[in-house]
C-alpha positions as CSV (number, residue, x, y, z in Angstrom):
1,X,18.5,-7.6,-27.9
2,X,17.0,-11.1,-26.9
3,X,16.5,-11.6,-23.4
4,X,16.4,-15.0,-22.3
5,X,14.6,-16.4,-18.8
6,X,14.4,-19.9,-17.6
7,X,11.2,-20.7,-17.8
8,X,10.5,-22.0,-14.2
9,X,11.7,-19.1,-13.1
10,X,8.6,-17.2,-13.2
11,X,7.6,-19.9,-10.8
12,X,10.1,-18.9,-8.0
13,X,8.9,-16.1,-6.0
14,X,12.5,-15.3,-5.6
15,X,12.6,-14.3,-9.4
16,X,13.0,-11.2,-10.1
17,X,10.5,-11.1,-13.1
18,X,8.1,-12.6,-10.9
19,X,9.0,-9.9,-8.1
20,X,8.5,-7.0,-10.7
21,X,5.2,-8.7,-12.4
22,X,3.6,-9.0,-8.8
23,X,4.1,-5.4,-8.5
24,X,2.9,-3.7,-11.4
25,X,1.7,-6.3,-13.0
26,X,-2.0,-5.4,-11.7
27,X,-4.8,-3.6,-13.5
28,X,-4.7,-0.5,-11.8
29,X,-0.5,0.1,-10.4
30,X,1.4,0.9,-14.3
31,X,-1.4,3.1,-15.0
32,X,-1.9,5.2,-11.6
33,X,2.4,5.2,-11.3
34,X,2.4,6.7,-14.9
35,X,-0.4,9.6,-13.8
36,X,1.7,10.6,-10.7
37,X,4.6,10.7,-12.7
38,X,3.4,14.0,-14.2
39,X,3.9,15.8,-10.6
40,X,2.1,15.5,-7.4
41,X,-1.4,14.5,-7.9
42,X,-4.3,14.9,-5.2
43,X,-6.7,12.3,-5.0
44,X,-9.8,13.7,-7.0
45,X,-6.8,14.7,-9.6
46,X,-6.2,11.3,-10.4
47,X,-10.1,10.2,-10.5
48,X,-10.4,12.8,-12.8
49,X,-7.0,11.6,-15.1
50,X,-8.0,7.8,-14.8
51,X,-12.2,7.7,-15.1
52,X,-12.6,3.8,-15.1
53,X,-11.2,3.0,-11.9
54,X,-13.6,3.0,-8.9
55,X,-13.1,4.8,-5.9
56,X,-12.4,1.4,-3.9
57,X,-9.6,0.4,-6.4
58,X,-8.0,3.7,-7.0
59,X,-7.8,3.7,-2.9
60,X,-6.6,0.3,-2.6
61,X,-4.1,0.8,-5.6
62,X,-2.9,4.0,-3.8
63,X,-2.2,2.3,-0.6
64,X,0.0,-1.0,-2.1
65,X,2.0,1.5,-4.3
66,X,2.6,3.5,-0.7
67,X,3.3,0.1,1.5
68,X,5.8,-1.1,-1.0
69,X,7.4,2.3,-0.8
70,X,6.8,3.5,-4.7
71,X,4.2,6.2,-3.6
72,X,4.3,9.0,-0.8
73,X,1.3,10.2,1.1
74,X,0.9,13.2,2.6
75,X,-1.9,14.3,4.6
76,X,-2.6,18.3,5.6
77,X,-4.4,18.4,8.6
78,X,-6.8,20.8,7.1
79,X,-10.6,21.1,6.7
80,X,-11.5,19.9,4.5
81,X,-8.4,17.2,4.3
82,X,-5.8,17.5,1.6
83,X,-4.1,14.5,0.2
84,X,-1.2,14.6,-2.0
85,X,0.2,12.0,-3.8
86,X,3.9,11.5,-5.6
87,X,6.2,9.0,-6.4
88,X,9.6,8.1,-4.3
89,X,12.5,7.5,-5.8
90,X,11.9,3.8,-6.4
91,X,8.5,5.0,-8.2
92,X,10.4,7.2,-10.2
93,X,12.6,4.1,-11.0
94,X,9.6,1.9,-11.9
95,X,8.8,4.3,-14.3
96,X,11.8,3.1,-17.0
97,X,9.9,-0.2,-17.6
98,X,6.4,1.5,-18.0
99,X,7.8,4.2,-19.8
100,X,9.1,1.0,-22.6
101,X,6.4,-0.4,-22.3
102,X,3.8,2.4,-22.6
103,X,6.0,3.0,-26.4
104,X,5.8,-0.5,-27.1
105,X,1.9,-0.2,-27.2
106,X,2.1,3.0,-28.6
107,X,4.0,2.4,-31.7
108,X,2.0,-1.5,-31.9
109,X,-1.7,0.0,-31.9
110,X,-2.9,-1.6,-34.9
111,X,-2.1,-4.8,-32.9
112,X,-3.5,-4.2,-29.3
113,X,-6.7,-2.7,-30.7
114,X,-8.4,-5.4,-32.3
115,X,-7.7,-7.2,-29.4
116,X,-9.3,-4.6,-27.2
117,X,-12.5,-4.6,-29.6
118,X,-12.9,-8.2,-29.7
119,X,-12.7,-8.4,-25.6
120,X,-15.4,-5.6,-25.6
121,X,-17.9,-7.3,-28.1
122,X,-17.3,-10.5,-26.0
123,X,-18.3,-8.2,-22.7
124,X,-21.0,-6.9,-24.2
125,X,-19.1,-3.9,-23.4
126,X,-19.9,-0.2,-25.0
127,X,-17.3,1.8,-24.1
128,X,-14.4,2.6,-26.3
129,X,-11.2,0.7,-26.4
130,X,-7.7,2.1,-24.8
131,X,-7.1,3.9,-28.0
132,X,-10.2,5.5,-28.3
133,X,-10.5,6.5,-24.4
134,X,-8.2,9.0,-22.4
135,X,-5.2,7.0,-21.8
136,X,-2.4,8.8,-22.1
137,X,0.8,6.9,-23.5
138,X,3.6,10.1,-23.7
């Protein structure tokens, strides 16, 4: 199935590739949305599931994913505080086009990781490539 787009439209904040892009798109979003879809996840659950991301950027990816209405918060007014996290039913919608896409890179490893190895050589980078690391792909 070829999909065709005009190219300009990417340019058009009205386009609804652009729309999706801008909200997934990010380094963080597809892969924290993909961790909670496995059930409700506390916040040290997902530090623990996705070890790069900082604390600042796993907070701030948390709270864009719960303004534009893909994540749910709930707080427990215990001691100490319990947060839980889960997806809404438009997060659980989000989850077809990462889902396609996380088979897509699944079944074209031999492509993505050279690309990966090249980037960290350029970096000066140590740690292991996507393949190599704890991603989890289905």
């Amino acid at each position: 199935m070829k999909v065709r787009h005009t190219p300009l439209c990417l340019l058009d904040a009205n386009c609804p590739l652009r729309q999706m892009f801008d909200l997934i798109g990010d380094r963080w979003t597809s892969t924290v949305l993909f961790v909670i879809s496995d059930g409700v996840k506390r916040y040290s659950e997902l530090q623990r599931q996705i070890p790069d991301v900082t604390k600042k950027m796993l907070t701030q990816t948390l709270r864009t994913l719960e303004r534009d209405g893909l994540v749910e918060r709930t707080v427990y007014p215990v001691i100490p505080p319990k947060t839980e996290y889960r997806l809404t039913p438009l997060g659980l919608r989000f989850l077809e086009p990462i889902a396609a896409l996380a088979q897509w890179a699944k079944s074209h490893q031999k492509d993505l990781k050279p690309i990966f190895v090249r980037r960290n050589v350029q970096r000066g980078d140590s740690k292991p490539s996507p393949s190599e690391g704890n991603a989890k792909m289905g």
